[in-house]
PDB file of N, CA, C and O in Angstrom:
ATOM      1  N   UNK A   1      53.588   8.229 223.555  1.00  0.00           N
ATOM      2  CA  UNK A   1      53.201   9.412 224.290  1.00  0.00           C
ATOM      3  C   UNK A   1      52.540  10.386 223.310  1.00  0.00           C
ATOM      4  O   UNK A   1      53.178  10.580 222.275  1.00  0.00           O
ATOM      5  N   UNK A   2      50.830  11.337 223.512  1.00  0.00           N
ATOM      6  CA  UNK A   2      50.776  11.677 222.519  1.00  0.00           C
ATOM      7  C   UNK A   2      51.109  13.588 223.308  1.00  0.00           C
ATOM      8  O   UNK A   2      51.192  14.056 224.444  1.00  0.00           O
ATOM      9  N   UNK A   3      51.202  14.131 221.870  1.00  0.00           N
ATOM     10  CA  UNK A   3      51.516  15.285 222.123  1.00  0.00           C
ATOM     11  C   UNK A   3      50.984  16.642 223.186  1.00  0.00           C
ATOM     12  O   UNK A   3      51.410  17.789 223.316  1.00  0.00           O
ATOM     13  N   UNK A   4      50.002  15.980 223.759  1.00  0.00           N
ATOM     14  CA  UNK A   4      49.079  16.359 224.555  1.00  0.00           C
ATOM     15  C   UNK A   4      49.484  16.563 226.426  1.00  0.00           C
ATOM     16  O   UNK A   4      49.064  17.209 227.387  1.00  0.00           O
ATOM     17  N   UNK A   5      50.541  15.562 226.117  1.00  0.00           N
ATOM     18  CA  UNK A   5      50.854  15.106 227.640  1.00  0.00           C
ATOM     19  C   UNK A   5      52.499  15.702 227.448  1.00  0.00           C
ATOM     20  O   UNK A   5      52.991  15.507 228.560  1.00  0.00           O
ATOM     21  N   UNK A   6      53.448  16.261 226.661  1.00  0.00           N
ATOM     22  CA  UNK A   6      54.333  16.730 226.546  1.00  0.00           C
ATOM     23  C   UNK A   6      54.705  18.183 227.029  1.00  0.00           C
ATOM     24  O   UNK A   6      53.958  19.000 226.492  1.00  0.00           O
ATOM     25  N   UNK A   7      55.391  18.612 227.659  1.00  0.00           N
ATOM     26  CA  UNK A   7      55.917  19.866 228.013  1.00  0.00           C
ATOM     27  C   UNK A   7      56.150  20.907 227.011  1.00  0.00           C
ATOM     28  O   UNK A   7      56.881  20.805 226.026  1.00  0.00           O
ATOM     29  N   UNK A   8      55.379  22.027 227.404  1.00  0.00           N
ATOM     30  CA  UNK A   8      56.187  22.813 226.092  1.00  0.00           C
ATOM     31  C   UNK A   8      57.563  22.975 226.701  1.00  0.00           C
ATOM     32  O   UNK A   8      57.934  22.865 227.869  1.00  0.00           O
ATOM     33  N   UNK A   9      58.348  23.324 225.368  1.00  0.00           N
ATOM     34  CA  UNK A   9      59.766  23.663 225.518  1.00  0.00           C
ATOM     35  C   UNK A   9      60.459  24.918 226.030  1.00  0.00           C
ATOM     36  O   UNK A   9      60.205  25.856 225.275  1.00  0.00           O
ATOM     37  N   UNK A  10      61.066  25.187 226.815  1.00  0.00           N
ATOM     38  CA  UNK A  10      61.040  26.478 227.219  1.00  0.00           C
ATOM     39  C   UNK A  10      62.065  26.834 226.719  1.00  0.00           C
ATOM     40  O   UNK A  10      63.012  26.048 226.688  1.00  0.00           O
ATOM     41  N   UNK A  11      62.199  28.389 226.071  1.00  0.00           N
ATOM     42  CA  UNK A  11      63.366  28.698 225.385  1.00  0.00           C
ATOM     43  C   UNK A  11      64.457  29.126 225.837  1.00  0.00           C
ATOM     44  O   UNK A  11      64.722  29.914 226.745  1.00  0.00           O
ATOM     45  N   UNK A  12      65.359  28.273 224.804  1.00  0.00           N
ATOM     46  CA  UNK A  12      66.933  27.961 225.585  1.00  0.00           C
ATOM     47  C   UNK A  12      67.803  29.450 225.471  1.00  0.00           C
ATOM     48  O   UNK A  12      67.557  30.159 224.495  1.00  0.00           O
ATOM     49  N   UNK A  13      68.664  29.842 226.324  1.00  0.00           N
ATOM     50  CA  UNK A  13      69.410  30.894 225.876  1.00  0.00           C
ATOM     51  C   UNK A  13      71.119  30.525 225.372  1.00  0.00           C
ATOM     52  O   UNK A  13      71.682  29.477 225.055  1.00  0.00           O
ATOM     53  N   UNK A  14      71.365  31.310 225.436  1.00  0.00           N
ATOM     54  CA  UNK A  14      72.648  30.889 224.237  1.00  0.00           C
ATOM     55  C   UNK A  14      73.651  30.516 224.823  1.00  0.00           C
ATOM     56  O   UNK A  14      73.863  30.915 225.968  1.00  0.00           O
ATOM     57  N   UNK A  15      74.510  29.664 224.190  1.00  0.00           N
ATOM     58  CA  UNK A  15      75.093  29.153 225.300  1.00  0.00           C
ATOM     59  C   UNK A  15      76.863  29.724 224.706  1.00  0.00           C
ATOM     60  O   UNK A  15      77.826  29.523 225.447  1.00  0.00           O
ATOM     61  N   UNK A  16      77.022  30.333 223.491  1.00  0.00           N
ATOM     62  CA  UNK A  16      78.189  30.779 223.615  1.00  0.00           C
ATOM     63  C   UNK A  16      78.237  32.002 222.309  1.00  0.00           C
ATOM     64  O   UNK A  16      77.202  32.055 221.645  1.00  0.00           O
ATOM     65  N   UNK A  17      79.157  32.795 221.984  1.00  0.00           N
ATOM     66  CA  UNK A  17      79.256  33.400 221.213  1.00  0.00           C
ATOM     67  C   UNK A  17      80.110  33.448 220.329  1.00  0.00           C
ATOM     68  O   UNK A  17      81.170  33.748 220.877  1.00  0.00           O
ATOM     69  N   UNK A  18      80.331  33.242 218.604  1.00  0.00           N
ATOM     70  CA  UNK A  18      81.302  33.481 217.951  1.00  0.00           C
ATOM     71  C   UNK A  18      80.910  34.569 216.964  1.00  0.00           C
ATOM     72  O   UNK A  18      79.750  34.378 216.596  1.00  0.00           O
ATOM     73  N   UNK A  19      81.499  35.720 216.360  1.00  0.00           N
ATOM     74  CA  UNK A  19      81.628  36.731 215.137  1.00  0.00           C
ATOM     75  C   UNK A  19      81.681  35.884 213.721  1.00  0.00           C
ATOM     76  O   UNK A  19      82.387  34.889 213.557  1.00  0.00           O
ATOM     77  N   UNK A  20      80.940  36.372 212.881  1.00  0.00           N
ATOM     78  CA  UNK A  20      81.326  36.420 211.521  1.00  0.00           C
ATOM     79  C   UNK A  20      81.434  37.876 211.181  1.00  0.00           C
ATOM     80  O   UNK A  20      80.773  38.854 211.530  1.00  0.00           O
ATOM     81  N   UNK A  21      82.510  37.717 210.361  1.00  0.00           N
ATOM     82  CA  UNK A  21      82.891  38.694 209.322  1.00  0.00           C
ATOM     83  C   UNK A  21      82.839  38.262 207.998  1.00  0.00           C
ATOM     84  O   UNK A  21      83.038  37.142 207.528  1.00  0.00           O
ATOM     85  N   UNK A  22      82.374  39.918 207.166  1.00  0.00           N
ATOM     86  CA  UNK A  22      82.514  39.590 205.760  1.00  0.00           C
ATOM     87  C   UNK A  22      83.301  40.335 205.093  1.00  0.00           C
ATOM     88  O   UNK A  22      83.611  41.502 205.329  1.00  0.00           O
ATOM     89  N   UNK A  23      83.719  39.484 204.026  1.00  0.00           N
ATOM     90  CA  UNK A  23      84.808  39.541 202.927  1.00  0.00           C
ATOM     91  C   UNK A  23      84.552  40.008 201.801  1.00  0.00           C
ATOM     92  O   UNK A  23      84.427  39.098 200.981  1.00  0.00           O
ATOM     93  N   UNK A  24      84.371  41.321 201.243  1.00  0.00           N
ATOM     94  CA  UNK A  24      84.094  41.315 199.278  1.00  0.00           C
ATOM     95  C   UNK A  24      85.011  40.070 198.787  1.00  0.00           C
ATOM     96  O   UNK A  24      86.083  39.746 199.299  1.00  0.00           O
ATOM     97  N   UNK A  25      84.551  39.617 197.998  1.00  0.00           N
ATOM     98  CA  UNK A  25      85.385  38.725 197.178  1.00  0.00           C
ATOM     99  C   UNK A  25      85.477  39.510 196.056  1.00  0.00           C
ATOM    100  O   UNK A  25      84.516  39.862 195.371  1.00  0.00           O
ATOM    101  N   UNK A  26      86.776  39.820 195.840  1.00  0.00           N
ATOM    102  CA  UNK A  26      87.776  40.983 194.586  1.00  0.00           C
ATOM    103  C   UNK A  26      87.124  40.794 192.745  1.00  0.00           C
ATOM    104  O   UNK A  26      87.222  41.546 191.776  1.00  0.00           O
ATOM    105  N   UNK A  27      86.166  38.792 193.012  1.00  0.00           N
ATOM    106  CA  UNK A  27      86.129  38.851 191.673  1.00  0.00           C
ATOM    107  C   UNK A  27      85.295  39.139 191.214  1.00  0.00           C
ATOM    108  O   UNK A  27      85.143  39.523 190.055  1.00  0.00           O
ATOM    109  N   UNK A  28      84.037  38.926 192.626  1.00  0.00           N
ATOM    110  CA  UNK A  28      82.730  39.063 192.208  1.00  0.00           C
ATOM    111  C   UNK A  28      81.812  40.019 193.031  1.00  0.00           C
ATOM    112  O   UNK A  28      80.582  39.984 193.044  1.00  0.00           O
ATOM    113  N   UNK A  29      82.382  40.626 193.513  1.00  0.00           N
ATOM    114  CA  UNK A  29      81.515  41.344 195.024  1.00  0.00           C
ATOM    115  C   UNK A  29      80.457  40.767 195.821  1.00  0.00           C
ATOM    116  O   UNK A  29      79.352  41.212 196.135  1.00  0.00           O
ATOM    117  N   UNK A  30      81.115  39.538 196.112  1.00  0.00           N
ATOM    118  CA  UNK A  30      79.921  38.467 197.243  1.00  0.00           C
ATOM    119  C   UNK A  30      80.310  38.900 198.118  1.00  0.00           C
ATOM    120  O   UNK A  30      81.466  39.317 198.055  1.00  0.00           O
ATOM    121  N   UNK A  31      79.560  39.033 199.398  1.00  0.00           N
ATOM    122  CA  UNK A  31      80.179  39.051 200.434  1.00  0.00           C
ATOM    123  C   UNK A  31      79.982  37.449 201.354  1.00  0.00           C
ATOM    124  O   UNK A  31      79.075  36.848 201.930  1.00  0.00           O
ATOM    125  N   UNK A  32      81.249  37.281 201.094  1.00  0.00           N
ATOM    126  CA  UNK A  32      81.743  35.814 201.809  1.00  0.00           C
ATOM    127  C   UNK A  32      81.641  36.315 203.595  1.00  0.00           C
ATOM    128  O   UNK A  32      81.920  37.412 204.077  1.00  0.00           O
ATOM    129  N   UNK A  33      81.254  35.351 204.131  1.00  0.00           N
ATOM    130  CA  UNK A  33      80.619  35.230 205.462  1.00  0.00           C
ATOM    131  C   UNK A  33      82.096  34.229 206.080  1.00  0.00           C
ATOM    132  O   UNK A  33      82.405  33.233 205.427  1.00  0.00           O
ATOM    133  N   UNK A  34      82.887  34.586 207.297  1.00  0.00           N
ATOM    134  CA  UNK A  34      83.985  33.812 207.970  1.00  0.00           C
ATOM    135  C   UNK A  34      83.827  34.024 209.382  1.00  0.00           C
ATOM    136  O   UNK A  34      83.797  35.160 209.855  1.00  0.00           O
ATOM    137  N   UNK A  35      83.721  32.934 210.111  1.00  0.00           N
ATOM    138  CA  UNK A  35      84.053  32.805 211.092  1.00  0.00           C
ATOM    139  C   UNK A  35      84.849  33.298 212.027  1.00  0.00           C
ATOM    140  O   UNK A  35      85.260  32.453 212.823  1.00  0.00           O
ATOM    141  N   UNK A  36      85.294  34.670 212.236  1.00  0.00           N
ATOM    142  CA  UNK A  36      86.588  35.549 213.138  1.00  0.00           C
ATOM    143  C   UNK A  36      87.589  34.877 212.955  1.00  0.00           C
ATOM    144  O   UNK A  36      87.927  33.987 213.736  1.00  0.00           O
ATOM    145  N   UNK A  37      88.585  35.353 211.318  1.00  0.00           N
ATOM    146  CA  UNK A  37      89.542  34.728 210.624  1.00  0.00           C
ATOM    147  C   UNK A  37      91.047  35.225 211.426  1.00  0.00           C
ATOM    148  O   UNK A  37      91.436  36.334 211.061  1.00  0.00           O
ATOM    149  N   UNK A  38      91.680  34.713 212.184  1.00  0.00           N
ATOM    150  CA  UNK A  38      92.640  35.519 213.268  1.00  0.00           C
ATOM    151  C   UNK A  38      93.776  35.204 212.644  1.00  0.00           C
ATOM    152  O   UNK A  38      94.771  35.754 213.116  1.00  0.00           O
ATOM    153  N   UNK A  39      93.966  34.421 211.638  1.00  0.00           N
ATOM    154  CA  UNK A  39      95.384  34.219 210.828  1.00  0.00           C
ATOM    155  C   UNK A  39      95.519  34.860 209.691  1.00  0.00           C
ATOM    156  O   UNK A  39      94.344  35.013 209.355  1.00  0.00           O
ATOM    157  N   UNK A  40      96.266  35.409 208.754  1.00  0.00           N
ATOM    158  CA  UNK A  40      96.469  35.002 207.446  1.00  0.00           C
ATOM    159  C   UNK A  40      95.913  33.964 206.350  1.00  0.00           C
ATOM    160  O   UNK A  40      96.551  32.918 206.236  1.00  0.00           O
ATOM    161  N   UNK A  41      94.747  34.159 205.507  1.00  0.00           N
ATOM    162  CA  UNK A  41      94.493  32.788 205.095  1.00  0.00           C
ATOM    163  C   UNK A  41      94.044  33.190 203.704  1.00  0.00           C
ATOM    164  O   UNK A  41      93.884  34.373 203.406  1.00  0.00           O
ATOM    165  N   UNK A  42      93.789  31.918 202.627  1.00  0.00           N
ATOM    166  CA  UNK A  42      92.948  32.157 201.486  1.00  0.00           C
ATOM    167  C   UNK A  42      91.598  32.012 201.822  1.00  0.00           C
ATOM    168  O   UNK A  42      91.306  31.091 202.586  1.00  0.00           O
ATOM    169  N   UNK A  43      90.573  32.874 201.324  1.00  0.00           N
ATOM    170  CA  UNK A  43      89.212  32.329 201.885  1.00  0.00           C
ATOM    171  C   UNK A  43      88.765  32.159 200.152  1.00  0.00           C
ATOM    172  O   UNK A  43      89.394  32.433 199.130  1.00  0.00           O
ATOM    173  N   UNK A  44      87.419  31.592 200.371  1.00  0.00           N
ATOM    174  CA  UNK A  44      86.751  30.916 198.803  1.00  0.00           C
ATOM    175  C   UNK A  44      85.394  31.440 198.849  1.00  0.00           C
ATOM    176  O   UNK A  44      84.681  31.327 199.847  1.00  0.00           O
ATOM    177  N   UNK A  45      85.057  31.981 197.835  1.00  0.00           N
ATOM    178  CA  UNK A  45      84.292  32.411 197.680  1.00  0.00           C
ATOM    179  C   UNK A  45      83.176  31.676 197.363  1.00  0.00           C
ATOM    180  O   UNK A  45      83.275  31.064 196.299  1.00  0.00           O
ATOM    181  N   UNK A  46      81.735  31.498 198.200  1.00  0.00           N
ATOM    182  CA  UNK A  46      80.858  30.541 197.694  1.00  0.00           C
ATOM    183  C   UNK A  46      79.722  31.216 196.539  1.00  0.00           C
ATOM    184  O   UNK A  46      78.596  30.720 196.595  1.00  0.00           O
ATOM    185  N   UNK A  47      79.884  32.004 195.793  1.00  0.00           N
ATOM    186  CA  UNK A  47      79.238  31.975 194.607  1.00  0.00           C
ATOM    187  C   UNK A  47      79.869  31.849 193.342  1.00  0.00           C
ATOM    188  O   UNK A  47      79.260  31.503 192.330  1.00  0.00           O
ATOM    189  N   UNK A  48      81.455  32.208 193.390  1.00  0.00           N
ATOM    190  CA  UNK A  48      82.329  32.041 192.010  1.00  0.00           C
ATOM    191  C   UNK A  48      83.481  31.260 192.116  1.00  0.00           C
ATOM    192  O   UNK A  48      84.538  31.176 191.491  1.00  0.00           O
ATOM    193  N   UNK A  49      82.934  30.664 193.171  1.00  0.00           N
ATOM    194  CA  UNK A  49      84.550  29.734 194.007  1.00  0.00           C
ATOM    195  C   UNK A  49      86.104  30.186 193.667  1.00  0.00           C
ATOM    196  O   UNK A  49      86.921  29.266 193.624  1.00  0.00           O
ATOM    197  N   UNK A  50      86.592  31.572 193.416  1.00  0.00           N
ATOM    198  CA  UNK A  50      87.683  31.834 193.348  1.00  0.00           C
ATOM    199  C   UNK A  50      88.174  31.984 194.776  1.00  0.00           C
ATOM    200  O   UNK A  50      87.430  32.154 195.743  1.00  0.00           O
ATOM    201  N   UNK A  51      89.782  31.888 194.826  1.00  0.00           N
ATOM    202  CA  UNK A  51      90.349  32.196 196.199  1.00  0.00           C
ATOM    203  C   UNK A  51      90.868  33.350 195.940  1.00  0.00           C
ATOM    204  O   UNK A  51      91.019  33.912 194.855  1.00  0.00           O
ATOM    205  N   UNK A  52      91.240  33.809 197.413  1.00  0.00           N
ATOM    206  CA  UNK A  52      91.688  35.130 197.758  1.00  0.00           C
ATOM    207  C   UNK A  52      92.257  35.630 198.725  1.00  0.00           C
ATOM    208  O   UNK A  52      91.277  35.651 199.469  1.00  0.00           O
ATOM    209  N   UNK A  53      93.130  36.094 199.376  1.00  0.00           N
ATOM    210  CA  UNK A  53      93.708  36.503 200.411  1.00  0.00           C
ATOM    211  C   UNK A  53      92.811  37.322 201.643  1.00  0.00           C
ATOM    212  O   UNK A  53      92.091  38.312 201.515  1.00  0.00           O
ATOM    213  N   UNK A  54      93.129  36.535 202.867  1.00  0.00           N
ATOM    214  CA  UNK A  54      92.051  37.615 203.596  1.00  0.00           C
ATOM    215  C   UNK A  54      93.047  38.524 204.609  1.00  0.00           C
ATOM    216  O   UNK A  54      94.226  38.174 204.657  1.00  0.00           O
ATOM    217  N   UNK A  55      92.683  39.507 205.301  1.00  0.00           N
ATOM    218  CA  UNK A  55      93.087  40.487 206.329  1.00  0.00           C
ATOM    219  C   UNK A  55      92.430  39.559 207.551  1.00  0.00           C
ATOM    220  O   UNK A  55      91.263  39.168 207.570  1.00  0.00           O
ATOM    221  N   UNK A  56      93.776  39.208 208.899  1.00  0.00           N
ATOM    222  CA  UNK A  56      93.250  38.484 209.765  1.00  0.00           C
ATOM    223  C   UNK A  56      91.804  39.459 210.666  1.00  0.00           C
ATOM    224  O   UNK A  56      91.414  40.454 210.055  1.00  0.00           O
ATOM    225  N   UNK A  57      91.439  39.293 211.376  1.00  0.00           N
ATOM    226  CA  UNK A  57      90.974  40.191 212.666  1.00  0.00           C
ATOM    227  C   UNK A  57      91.948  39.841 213.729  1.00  0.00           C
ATOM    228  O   UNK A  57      92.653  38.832 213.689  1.00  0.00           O
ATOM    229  N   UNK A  58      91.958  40.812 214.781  1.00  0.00           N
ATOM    230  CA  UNK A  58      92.265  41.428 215.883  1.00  0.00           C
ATOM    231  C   UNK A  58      91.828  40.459 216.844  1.00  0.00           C
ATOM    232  O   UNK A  58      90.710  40.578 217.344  1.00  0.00           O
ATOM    233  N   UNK A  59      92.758  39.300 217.228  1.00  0.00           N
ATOM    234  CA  UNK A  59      92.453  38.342 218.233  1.00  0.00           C
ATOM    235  C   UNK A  59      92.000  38.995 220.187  1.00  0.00           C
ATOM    236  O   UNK A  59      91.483  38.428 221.150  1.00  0.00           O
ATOM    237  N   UNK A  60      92.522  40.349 219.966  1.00  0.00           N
ATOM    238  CA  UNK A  60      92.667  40.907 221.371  1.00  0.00           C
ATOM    239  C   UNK A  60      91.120  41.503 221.048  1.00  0.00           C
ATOM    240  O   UNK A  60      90.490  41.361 222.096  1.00  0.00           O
ATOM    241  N   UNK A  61      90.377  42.026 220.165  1.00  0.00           N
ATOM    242  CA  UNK A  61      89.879  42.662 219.964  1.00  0.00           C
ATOM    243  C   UNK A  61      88.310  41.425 220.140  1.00  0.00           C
ATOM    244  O   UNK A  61      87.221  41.558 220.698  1.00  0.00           O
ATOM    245  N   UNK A  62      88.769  40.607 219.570  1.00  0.00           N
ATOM    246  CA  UNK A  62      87.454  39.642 219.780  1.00  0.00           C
ATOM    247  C   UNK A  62      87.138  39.014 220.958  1.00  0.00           C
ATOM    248  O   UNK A  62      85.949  38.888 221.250  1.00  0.00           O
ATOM    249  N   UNK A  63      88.109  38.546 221.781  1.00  0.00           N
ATOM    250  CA  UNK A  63      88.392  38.558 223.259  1.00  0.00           C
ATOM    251  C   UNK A  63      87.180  39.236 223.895  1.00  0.00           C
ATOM    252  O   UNK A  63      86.129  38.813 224.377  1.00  0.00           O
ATOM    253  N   UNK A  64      87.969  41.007 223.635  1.00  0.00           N
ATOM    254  CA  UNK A  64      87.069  41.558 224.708  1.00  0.00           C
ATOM    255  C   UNK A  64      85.449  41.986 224.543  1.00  0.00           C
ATOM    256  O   UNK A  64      84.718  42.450 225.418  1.00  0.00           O
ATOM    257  N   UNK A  65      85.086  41.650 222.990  1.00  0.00           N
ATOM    258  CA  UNK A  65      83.775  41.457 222.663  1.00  0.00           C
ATOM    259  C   UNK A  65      83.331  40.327 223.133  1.00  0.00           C
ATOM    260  O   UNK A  65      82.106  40.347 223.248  1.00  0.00           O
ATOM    261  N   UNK A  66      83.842  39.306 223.467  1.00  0.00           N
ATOM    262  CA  UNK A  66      83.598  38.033 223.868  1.00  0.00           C
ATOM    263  C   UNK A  66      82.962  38.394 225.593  1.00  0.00           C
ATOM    264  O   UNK A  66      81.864  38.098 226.064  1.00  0.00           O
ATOM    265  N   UNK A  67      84.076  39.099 226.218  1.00  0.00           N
ATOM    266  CA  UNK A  67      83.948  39.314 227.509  1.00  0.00           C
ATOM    267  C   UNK A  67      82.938  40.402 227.600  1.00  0.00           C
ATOM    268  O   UNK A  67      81.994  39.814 228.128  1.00  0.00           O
ATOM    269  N   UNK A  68      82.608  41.485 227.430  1.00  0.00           N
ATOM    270  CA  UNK A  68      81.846  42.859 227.457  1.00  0.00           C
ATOM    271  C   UNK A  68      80.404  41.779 226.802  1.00  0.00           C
ATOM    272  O   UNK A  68      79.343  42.386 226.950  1.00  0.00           O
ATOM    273  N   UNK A  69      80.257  40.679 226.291  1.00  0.00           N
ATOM    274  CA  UNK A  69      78.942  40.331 226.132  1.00  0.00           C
ATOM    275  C   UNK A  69      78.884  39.326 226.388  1.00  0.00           C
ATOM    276  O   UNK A  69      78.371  38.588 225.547  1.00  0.00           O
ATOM    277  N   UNK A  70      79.426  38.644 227.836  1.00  0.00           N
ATOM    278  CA  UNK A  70      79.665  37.434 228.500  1.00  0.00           C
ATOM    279  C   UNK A  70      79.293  36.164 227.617  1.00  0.00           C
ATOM    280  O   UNK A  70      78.396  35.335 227.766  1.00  0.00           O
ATOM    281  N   UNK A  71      80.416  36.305 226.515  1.00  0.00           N
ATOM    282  CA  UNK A  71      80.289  35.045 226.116  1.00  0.00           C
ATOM    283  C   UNK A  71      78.779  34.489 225.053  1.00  0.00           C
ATOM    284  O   UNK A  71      78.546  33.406 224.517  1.00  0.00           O
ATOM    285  N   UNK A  72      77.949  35.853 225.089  1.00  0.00           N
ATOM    286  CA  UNK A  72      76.605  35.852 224.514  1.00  0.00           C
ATOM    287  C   UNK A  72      75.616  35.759 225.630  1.00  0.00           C
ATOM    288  O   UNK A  72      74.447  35.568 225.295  1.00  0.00           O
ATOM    289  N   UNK A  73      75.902  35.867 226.953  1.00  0.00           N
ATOM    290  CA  UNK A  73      74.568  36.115 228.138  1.00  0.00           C
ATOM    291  C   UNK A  73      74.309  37.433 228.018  1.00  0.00           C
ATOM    292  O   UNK A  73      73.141  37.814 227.934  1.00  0.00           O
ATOM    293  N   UNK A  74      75.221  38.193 227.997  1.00  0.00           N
ATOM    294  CA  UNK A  74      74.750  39.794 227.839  1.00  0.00           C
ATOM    295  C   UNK A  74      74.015  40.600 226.500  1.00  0.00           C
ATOM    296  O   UNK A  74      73.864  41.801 226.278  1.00  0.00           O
ATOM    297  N   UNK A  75      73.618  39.332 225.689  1.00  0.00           N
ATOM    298  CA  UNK A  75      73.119  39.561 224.754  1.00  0.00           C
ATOM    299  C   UNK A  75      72.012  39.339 224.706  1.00  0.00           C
ATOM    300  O   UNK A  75      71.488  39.791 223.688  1.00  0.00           O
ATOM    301  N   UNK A  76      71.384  38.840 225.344  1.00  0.00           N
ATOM    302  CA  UNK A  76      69.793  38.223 225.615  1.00  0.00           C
ATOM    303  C   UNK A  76      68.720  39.321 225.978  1.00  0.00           C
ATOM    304  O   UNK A  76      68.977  40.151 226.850  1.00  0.00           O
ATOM    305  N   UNK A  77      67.516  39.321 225.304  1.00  0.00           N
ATOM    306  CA  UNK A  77      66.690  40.291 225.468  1.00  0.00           C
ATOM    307  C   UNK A  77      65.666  40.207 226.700  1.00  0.00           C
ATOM    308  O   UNK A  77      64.770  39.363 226.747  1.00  0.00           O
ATOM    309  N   UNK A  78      65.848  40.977 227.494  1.00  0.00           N
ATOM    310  CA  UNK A  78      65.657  41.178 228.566  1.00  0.00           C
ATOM    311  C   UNK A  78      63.968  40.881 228.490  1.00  0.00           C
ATOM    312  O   UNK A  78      63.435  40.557 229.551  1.00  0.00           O
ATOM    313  N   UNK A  79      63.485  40.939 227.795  1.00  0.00           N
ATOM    314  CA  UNK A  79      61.770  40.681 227.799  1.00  0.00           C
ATOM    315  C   UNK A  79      61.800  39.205 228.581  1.00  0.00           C
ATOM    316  O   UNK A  79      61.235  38.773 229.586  1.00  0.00           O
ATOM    317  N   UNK A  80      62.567  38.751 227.793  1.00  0.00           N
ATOM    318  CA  UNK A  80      62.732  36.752 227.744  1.00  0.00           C
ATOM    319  C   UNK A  80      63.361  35.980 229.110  1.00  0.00           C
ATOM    320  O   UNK A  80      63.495  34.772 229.305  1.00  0.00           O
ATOM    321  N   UNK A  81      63.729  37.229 230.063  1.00  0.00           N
ATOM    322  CA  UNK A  81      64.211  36.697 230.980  1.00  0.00           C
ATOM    323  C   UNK A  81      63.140  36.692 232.460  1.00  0.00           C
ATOM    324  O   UNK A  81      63.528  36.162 233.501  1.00  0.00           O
TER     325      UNK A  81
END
């Protein structure tokens, strides 16, 4: 099939939402990038690979960011729709 006879692609919207948060790392001042850390954990630092203790986030709190931006539909720029 050559490229000629192909559909353009129409752009997809998002299909879910997760937070990162960042971390100073104490040894080096990176800021380490985590996934909405909801436990107690060591996180690692990817430029000096030391570990370190993190502060969880607020599981109730990500919830309702989750909900107030449906999941990432309420995030979509209205031009595109």
């Amino acid at each position: 099939m050559s490229s000629r006879n192909k559909k353009p692609l129409a752009p997809v919207k998002p299909a879910g939402l997760e937070m990162i948060f960042f971390y100073g790392c104490p040894h080096c001042s990176h800021r380490v990038p985590l996934l909405a850390p909801t436990q107690p954990a060591m996180a690692q630092c990817d430029a000096c690979a030391q570990h370190f203790p993190i502060v969880p986030v607020d599981e109730k709190t990500l919830r309702f960011m989750k909900t107030m931006l449906a999941n990432g539909r309420a995030g979509i720029d209205p031009d595109f729709m």
